[in-house]
Biopython code that builds the backbone (N, CA, C, O; Angstrom):
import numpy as np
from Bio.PDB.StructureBuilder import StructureBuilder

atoms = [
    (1, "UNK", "N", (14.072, 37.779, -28.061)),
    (1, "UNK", "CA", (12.634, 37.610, -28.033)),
    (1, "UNK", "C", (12.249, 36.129, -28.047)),
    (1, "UNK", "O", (11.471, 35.523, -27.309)),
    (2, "UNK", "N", (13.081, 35.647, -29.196)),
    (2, "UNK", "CA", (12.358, 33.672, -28.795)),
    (2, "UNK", "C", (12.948, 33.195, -27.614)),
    (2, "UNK", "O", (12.199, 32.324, -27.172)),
    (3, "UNK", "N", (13.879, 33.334, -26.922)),
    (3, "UNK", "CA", (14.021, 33.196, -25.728)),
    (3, "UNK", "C", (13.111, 32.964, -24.195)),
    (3, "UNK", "O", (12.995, 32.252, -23.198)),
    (4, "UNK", "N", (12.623, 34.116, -24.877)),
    (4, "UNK", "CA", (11.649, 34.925, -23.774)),
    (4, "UNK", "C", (10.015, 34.109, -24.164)),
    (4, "UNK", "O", (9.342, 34.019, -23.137)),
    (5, "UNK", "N", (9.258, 33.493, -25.495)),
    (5, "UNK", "CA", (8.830, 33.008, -25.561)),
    (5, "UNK", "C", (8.991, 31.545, -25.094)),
    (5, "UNK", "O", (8.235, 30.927, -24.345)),
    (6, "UNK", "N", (10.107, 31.120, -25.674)),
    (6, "UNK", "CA", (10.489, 29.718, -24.861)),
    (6, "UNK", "C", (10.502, 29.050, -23.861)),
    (6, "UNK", "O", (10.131, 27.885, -23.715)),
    (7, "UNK", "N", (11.094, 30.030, -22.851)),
    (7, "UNK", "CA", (11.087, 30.685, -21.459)),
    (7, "UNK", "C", (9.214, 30.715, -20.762)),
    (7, "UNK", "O", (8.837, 30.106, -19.760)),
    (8, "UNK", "N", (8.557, 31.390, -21.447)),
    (8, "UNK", "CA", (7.251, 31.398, -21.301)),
    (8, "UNK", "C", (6.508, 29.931, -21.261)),
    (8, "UNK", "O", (5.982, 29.565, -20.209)),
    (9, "UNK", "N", (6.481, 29.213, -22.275)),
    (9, "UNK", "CA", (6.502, 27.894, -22.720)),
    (9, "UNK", "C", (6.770, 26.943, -21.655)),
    (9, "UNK", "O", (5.831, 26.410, -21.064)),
    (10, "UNK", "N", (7.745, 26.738, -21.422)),
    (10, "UNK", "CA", (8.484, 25.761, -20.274)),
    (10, "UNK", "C", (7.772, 26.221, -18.881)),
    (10, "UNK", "O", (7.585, 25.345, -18.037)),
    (11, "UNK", "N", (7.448, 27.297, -18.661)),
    (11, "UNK", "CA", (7.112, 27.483, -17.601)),
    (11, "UNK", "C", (5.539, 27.201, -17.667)),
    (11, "UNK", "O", (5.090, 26.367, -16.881)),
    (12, "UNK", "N", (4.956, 27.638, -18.269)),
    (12, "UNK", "CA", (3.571, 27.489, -18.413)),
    (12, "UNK", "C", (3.194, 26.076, -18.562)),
    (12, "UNK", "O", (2.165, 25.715, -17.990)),
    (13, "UNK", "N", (3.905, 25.177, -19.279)),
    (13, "UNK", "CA", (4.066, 23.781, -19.177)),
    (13, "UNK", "C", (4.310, 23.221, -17.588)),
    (13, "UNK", "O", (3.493, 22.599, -16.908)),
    (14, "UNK", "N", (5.569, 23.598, -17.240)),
    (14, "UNK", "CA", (5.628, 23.215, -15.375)),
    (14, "UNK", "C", (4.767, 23.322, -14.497)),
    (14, "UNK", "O", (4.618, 22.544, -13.554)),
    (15, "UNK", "N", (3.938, 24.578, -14.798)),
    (15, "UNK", "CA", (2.409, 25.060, -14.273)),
    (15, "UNK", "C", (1.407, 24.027, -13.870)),
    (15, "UNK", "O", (0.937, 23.729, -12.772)),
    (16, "UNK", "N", (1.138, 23.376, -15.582)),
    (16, "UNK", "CA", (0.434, 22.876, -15.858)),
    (16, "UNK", "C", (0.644, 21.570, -14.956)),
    (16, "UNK", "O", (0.001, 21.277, -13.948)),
    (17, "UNK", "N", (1.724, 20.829, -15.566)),
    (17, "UNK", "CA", (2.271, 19.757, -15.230)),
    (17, "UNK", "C", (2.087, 19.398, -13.736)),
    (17, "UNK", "O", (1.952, 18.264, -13.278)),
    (18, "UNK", "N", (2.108, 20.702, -12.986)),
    (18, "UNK", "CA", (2.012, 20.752, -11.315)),
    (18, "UNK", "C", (0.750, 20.768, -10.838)),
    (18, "UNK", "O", (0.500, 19.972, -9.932)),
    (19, "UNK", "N", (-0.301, 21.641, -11.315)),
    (19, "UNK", "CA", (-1.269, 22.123, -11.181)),
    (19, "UNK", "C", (-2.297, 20.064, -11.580)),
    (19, "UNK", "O", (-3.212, 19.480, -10.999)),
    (20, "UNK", "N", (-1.596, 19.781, -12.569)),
    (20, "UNK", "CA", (-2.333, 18.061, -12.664)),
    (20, "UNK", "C", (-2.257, 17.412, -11.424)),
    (20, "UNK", "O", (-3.164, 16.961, -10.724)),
    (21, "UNK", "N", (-0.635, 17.437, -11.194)),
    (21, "UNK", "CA", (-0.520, 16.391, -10.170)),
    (21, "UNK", "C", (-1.153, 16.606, -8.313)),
    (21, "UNK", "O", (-1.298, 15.964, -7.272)),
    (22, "UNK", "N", (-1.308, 17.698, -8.777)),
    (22, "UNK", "CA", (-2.518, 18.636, -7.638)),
    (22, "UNK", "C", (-3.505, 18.232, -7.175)),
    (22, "UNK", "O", (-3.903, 17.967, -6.041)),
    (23, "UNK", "N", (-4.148, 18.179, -8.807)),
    (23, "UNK", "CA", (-5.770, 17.691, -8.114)),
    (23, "UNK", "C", (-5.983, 16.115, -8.568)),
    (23, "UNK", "O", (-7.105, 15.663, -8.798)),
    (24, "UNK", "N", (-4.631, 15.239, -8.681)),
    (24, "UNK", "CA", (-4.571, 14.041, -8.551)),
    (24, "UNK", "C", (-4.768, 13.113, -9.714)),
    (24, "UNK", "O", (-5.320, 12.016, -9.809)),
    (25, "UNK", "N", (-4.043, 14.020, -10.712)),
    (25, "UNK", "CA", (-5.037, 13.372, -12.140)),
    (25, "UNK", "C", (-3.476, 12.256, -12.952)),
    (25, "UNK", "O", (-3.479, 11.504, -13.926)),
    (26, "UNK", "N", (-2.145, 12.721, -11.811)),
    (26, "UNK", "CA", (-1.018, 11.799, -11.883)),
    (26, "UNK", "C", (-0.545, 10.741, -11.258)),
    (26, "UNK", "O", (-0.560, 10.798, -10.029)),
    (27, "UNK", "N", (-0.226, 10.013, -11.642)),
    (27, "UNK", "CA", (0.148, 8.667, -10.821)),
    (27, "UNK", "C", (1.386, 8.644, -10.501)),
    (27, "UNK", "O", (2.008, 8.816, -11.549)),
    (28, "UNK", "N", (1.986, 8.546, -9.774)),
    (28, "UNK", "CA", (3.754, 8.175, -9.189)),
    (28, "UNK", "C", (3.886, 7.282, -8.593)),
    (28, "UNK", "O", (3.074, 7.348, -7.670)),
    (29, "UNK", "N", (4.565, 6.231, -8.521)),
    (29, "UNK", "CA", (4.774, 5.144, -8.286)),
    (29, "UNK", "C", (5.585, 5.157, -6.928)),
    (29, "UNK", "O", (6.663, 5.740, -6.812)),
    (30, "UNK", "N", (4.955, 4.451, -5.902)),
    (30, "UNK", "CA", (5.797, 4.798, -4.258)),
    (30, "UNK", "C", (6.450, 3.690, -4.493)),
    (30, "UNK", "O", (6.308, 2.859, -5.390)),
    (31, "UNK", "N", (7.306, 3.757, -3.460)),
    (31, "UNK", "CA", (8.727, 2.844, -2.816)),
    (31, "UNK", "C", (8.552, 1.575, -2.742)),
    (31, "UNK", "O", (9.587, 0.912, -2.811)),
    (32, "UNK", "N", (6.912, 0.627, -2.542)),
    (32, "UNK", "CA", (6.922, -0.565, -2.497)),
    (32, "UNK", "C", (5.400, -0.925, -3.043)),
    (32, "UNK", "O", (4.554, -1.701, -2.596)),
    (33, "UNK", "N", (5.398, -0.231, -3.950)),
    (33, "UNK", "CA", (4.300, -0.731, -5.221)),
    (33, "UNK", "C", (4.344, -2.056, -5.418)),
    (33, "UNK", "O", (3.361, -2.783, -5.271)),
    (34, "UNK", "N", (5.860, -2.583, -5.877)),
    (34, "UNK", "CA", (5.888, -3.632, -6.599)),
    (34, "UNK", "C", (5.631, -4.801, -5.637)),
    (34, "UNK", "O", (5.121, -5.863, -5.993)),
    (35, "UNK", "N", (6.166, -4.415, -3.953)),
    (35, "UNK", "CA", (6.155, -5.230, -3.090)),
    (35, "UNK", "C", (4.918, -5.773, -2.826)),
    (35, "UNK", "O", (4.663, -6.965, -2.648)),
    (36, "UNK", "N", (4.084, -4.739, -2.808)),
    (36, "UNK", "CA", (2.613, -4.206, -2.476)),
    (36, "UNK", "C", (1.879, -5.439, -3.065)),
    (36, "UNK", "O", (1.326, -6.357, -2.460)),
    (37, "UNK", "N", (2.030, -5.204, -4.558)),
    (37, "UNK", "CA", (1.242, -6.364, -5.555)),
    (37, "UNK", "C", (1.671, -7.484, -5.625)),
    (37, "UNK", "O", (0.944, -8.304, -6.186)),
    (38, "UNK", "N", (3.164, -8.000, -5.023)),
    (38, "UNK", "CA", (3.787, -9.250, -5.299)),
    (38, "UNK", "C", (3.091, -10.176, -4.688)),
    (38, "UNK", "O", (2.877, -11.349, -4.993)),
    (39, "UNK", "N", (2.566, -9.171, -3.280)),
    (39, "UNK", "CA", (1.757, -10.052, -1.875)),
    (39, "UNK", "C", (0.229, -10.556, -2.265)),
    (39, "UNK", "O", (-0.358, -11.588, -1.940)),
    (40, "UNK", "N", (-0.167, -9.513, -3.032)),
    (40, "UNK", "CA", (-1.484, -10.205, -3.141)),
    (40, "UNK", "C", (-1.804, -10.803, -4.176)),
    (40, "UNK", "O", (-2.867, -11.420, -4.245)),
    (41, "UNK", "N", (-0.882, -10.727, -5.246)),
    (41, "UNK", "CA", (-0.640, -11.637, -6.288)),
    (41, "UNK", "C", (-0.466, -13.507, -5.901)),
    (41, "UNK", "O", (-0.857, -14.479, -6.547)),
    (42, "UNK", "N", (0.398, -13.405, -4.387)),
    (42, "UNK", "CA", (0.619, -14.570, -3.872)),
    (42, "UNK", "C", (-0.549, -14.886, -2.857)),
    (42, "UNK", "O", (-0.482, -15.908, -2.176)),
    (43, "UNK", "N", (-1.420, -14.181, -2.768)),
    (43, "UNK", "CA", (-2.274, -15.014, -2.328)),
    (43, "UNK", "C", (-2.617, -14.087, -0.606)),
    (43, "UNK", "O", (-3.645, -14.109, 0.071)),
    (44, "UNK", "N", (-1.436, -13.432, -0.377)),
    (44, "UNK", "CA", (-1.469, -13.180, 1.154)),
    (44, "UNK", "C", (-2.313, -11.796, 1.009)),
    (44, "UNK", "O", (-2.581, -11.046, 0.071)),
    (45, "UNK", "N", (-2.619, -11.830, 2.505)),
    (45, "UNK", "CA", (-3.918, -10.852, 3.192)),
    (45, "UNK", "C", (-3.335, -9.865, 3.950)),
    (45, "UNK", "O", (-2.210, -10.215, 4.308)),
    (46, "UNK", "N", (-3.653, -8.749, 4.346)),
    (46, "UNK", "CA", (-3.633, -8.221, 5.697)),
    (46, "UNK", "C", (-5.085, -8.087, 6.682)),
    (46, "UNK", "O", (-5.942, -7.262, 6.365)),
    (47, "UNK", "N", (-5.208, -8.702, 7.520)),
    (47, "UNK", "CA", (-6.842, -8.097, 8.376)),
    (47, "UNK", "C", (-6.643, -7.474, 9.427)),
    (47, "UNK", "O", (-5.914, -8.002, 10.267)),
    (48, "UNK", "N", (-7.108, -6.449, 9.636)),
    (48, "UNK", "CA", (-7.578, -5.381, 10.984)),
    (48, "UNK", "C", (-8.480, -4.346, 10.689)),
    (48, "UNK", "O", (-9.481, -4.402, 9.974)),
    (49, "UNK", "N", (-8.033, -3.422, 11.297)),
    (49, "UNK", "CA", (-9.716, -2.678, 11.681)),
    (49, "UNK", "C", (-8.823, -0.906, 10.940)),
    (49, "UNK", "O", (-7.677, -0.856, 10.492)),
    (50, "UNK", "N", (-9.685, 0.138, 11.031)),
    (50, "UNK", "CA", (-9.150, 1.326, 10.584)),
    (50, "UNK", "C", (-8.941, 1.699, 12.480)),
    (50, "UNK", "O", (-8.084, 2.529, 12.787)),
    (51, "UNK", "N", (-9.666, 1.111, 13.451)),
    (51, "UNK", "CA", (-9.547, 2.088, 14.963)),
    (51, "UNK", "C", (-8.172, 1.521, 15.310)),
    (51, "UNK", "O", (-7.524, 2.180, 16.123)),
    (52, "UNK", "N", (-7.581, 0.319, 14.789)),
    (52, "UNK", "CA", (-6.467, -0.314, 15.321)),
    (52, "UNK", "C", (-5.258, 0.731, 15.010)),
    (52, "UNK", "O", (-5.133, 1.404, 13.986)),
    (53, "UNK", "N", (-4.421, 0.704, 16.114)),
    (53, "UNK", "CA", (-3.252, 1.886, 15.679)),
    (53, "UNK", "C", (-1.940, 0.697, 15.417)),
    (53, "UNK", "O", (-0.997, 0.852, 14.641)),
    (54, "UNK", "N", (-2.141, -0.240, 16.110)),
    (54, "UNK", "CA", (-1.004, -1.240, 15.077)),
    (54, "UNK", "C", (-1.095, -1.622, 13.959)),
    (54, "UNK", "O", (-0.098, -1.719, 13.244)),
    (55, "UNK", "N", (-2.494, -1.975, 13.484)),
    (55, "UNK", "CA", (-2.756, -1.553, 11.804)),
    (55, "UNK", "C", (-2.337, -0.109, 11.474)),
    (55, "UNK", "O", (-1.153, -0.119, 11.137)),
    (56, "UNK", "N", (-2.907, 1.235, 11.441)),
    (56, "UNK", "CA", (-2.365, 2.040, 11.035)),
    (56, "UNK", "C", (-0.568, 2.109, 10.833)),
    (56, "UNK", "O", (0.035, 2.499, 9.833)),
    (57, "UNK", "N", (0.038, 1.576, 12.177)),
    (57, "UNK", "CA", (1.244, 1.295, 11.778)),
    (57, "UNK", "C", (1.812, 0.487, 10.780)),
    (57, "UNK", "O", (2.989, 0.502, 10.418)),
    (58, "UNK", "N", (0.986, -0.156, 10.398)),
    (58, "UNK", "CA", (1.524, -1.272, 9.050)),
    (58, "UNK", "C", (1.402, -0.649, 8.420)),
    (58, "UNK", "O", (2.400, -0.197, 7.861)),
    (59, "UNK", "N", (0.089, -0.178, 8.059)),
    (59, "UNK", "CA", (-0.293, 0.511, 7.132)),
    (59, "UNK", "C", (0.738, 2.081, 6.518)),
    (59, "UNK", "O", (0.780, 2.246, 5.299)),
    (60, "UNK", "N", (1.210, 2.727, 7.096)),
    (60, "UNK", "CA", (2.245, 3.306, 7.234)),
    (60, "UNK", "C", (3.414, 3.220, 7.038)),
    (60, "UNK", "O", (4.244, 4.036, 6.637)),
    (61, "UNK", "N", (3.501, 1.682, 7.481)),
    (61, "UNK", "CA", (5.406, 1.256, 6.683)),
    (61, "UNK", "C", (4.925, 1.134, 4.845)),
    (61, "UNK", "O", (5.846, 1.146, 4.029)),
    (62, "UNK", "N", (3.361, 1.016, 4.307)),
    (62, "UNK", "CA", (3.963, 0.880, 3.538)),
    (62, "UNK", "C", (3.615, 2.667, 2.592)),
    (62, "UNK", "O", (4.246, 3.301, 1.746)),
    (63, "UNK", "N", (2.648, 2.834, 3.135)),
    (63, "UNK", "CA", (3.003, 4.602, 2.655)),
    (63, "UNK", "C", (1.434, 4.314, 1.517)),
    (63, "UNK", "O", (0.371, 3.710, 1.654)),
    (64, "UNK", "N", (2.131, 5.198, 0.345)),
    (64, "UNK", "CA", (1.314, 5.101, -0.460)),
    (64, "UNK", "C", (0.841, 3.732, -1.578)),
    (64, "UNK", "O", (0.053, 3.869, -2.514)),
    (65, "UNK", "N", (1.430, 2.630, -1.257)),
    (65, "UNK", "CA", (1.773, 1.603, -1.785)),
    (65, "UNK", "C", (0.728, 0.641, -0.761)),
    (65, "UNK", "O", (0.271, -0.428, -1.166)),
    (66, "UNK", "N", (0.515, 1.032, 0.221)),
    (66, "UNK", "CA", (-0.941, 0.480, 0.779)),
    (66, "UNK", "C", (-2.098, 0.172, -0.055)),
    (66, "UNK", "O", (-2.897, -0.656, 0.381)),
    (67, "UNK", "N", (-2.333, 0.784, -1.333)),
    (67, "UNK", "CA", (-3.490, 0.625, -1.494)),
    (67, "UNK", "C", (-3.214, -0.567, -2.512)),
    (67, "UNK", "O", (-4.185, -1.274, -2.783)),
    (68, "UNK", "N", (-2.182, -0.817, -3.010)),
    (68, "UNK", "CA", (-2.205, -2.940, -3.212)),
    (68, "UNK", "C", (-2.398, -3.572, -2.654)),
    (68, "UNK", "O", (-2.629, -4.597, -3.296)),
    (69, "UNK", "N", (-2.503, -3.742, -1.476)),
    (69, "UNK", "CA", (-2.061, -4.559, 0.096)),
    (69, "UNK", "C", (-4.103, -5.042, -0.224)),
    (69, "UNK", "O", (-5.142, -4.391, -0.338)),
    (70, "UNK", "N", (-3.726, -6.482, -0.250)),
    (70, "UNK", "CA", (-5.278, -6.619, 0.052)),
    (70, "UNK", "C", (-5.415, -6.384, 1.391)),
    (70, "UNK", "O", (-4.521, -6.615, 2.206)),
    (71, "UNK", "N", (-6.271, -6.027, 1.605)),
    (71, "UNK", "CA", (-6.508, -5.748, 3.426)),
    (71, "UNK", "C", (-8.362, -5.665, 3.761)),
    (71, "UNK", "O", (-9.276, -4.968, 3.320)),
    (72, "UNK", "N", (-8.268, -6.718, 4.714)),
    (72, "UNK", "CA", (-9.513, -6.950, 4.999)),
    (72, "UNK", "C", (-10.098, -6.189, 6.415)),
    (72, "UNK", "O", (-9.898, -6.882, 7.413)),
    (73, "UNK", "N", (-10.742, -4.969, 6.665)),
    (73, "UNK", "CA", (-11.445, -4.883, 7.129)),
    (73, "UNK", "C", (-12.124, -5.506, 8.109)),
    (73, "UNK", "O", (-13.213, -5.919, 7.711)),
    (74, "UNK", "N", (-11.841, -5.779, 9.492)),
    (74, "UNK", "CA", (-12.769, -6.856, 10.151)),
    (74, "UNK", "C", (-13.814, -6.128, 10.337)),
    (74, "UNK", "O", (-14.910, -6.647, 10.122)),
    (75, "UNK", "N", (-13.744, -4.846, 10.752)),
    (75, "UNK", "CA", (-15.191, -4.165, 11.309)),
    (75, "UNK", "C", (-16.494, -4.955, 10.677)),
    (75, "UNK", "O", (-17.353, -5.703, 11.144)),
    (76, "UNK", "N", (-16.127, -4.262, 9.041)),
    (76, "UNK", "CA", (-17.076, -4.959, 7.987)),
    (76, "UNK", "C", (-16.938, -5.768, 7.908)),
    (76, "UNK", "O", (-17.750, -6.326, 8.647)),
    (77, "UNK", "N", (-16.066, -6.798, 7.200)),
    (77, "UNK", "CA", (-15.735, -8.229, 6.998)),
    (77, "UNK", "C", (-15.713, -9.151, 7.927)),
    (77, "UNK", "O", (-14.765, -9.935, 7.957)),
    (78, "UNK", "N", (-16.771, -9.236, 8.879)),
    (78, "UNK", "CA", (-15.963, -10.126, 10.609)),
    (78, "UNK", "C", (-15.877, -10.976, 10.254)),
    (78, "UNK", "O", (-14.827, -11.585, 10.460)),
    (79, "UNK", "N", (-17.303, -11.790, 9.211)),
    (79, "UNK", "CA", (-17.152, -13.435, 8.860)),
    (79, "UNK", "C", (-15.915, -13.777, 8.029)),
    (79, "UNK", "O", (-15.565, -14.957, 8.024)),
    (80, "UNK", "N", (-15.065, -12.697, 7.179)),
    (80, "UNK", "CA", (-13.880, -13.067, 6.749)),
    (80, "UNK", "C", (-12.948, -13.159, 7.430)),
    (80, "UNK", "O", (-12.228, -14.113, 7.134)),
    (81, "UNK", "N", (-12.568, -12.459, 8.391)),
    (81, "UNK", "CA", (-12.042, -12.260, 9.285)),
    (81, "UNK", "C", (-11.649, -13.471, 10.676)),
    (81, "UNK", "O", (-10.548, -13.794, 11.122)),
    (82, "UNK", "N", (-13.104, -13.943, 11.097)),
    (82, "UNK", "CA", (-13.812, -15.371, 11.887)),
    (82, "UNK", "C", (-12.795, -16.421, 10.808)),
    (82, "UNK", "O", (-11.705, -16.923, 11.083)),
    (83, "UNK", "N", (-13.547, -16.522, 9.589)),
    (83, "UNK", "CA", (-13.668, -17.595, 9.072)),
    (83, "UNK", "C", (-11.910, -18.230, 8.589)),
    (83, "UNK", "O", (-11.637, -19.322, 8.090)),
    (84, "UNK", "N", (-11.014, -17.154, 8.940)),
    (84, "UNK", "CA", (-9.749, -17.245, 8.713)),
    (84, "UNK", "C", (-8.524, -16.967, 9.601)),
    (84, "UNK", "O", (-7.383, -16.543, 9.418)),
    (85, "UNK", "N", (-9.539, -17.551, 11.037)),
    (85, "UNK", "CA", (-8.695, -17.802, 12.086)),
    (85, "UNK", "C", (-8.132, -16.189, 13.159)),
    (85, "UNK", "O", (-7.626, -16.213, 14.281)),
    (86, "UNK", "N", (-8.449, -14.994, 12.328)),
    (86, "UNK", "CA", (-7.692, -13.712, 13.130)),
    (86, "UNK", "C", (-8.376, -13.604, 14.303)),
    (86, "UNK", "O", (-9.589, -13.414, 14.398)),
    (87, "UNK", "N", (-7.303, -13.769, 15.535)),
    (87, "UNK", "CA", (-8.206, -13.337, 16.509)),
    (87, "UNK", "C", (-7.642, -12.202, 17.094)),
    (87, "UNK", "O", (-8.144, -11.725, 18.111)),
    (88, "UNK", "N", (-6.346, -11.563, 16.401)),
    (88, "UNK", "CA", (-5.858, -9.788, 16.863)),
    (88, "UNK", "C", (-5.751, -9.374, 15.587)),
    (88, "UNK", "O", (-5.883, -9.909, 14.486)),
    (89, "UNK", "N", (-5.348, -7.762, 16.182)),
    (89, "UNK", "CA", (-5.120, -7.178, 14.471)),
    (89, "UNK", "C", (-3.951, -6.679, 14.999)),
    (89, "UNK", "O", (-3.593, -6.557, 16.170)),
    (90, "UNK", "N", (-3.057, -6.233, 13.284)),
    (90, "UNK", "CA", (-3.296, -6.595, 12.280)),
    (90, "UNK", "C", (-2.591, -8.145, 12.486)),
    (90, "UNK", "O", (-1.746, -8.534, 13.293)),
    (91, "UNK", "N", (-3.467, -8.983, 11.178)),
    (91, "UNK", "CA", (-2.839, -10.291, 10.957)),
    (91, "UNK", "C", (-2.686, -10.552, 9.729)),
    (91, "UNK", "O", (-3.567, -10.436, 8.877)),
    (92, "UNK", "N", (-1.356, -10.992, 9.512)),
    (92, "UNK", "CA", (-1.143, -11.440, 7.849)),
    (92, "UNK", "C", (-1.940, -12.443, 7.450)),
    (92, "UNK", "O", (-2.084, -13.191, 8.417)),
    (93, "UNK", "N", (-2.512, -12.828, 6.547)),
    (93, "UNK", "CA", (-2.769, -14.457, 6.445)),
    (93, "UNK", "C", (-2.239, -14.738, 4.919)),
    (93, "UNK", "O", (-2.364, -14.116, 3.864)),
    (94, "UNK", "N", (-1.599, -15.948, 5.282)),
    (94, "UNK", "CA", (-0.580, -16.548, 3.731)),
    (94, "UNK", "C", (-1.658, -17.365, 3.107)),
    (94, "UNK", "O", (-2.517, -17.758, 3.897)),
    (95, "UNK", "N", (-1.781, -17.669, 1.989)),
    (95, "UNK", "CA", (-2.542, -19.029, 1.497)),
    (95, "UNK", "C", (-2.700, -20.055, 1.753)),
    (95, "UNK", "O", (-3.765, -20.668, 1.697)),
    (96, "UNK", "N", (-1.106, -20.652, 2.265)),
    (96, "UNK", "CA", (-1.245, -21.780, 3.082)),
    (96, "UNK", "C", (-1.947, -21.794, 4.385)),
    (96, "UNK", "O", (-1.748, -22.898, 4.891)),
    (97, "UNK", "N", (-2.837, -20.894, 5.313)),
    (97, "UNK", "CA", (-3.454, -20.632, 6.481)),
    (97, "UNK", "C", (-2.349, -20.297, 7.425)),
    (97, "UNK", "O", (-2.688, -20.144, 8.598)),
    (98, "UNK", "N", (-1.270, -20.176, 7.167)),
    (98, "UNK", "CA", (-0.404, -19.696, 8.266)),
    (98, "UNK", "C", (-0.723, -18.380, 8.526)),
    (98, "UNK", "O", (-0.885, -17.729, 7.494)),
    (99, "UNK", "N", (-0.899, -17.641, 9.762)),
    (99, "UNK", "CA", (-1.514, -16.145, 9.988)),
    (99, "UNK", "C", (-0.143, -16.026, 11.038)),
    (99, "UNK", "O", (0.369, -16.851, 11.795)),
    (100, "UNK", "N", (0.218, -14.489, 10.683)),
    (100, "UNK", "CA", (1.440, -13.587, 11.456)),
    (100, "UNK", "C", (0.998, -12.682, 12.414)),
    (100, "UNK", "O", (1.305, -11.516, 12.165)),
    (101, "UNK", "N", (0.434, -12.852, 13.330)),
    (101, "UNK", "CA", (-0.463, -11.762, 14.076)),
    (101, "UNK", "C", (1.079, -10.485, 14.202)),
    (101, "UNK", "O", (2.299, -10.645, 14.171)),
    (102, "UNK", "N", (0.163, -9.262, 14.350)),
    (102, "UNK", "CA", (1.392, -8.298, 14.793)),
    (102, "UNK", "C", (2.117, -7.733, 13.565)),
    (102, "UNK", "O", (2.660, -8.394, 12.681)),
    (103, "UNK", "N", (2.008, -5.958, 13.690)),
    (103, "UNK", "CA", (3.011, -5.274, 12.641)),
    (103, "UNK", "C", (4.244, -6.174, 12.456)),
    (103, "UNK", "O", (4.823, -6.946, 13.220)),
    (104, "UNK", "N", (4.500, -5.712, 10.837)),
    (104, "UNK", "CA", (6.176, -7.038, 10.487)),
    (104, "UNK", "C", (6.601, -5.614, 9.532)),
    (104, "UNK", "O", (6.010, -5.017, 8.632)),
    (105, "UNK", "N", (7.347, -5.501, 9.919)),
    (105, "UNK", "CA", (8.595, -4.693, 9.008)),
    (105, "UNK", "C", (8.255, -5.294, 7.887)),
    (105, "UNK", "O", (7.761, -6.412, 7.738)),
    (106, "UNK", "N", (8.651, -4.195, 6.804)),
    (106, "UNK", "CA", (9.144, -4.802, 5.531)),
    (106, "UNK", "C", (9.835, -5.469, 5.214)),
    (106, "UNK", "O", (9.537, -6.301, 4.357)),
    (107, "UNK", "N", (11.025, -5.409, 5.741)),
    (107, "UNK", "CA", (12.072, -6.976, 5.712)),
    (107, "UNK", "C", (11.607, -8.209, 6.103)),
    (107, "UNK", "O", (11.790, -9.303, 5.568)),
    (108, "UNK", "N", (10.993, -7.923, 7.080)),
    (108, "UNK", "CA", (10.002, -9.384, 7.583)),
    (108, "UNK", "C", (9.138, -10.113, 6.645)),
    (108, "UNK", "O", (9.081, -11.343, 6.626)),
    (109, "UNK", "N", (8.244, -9.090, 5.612)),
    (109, "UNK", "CA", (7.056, -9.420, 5.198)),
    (109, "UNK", "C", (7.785, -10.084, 3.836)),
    (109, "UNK", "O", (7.318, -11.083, 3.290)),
    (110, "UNK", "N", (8.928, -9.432, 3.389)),
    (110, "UNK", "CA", (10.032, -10.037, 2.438)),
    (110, "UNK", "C", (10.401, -11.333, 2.655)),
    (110, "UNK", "O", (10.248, -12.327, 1.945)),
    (111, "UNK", "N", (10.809, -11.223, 3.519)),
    (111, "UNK", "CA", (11.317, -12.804, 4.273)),
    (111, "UNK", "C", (10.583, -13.822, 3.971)),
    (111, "UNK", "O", (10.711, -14.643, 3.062)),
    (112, "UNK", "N", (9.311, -13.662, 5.302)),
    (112, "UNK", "CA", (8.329, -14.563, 5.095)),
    (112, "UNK", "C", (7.356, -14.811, 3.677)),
    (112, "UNK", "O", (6.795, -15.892, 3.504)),
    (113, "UNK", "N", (7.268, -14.016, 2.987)),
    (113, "UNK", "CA", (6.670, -14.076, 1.425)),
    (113, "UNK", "C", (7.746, -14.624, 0.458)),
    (113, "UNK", "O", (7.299, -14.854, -0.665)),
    (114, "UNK", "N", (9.018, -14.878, 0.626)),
    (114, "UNK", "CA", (9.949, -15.032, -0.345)),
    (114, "UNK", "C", (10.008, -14.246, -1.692)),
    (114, "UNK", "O", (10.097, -14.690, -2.837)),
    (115, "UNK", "N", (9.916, -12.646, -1.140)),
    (115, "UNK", "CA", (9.786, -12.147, -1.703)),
    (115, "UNK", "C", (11.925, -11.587, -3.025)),
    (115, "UNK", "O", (13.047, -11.179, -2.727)),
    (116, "UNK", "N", (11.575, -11.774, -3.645)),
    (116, "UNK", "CA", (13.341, -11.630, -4.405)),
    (116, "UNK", "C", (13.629, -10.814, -5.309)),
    (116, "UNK", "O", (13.858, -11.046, -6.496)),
    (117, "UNK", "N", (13.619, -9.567, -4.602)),
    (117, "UNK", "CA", (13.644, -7.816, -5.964)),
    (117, "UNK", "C", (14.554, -8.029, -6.708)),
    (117, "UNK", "O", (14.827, -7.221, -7.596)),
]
sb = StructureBuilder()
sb.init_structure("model")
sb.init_model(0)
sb.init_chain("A")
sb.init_seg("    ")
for serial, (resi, resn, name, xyz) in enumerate(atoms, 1):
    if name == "N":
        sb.init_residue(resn, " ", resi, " ")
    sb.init_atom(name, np.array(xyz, "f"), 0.0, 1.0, " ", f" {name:<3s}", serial, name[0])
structure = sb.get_structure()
């Protein structure tokens, strides 16, 4: 019989536990979180548009870990955008004003950020 309660327990717990991460009330940490924040911690940008499908492709290498990525919007943002040299999307821009026009792999964006896991 405590078995069978126990049993009950654990499961009703897993339920639960599932049923949270459902309607989004859990956080899990994706594959390049840390990468994500290292970049905009240092200063660097991403700018393009949501219609751009080579943005979406960046946007995509990094998954759910996108939403660290500062990323500027030109649609909305044009004068940020103008005022910091992008004239394609997507474009990196470093602090120092150096801009990377064009999707960059993750190894790339490592590279060029000196980034060191």
């Amino acid at each position: 019989m405590k078995k069978w309660i126990i049993a009950g327990i654990v499961i009703a717990s897993l339920i639960i536990l599932n049923n949270t991460c459902i309607t989004g009330n859990c956080v899990q940490e994706s594959e390049y979180d840390d990468f994500a924040k290292y970049l905009t911690s240092e200063g660097i940008s991403l700018a393009g548009t949501d219609w751009c499908s080579h943005c979406k492709a960046q946007k995509e290498l990094f998954g759910d870990s996108f939403r660290y990525v500062d990323f500027h919007n030109c649609d909305s943002e044009r004068s940020w955008c103008l005022g910091n040299g992008v004239e394609g999307y997507p474009t990196w821009i470093f602090p120092d004003g150096q801009l990377y026009p064009g999707t960059r792999s993750i190894e790339q964006l490592k590279e060029l950020s000196g980034y060191d896991e």
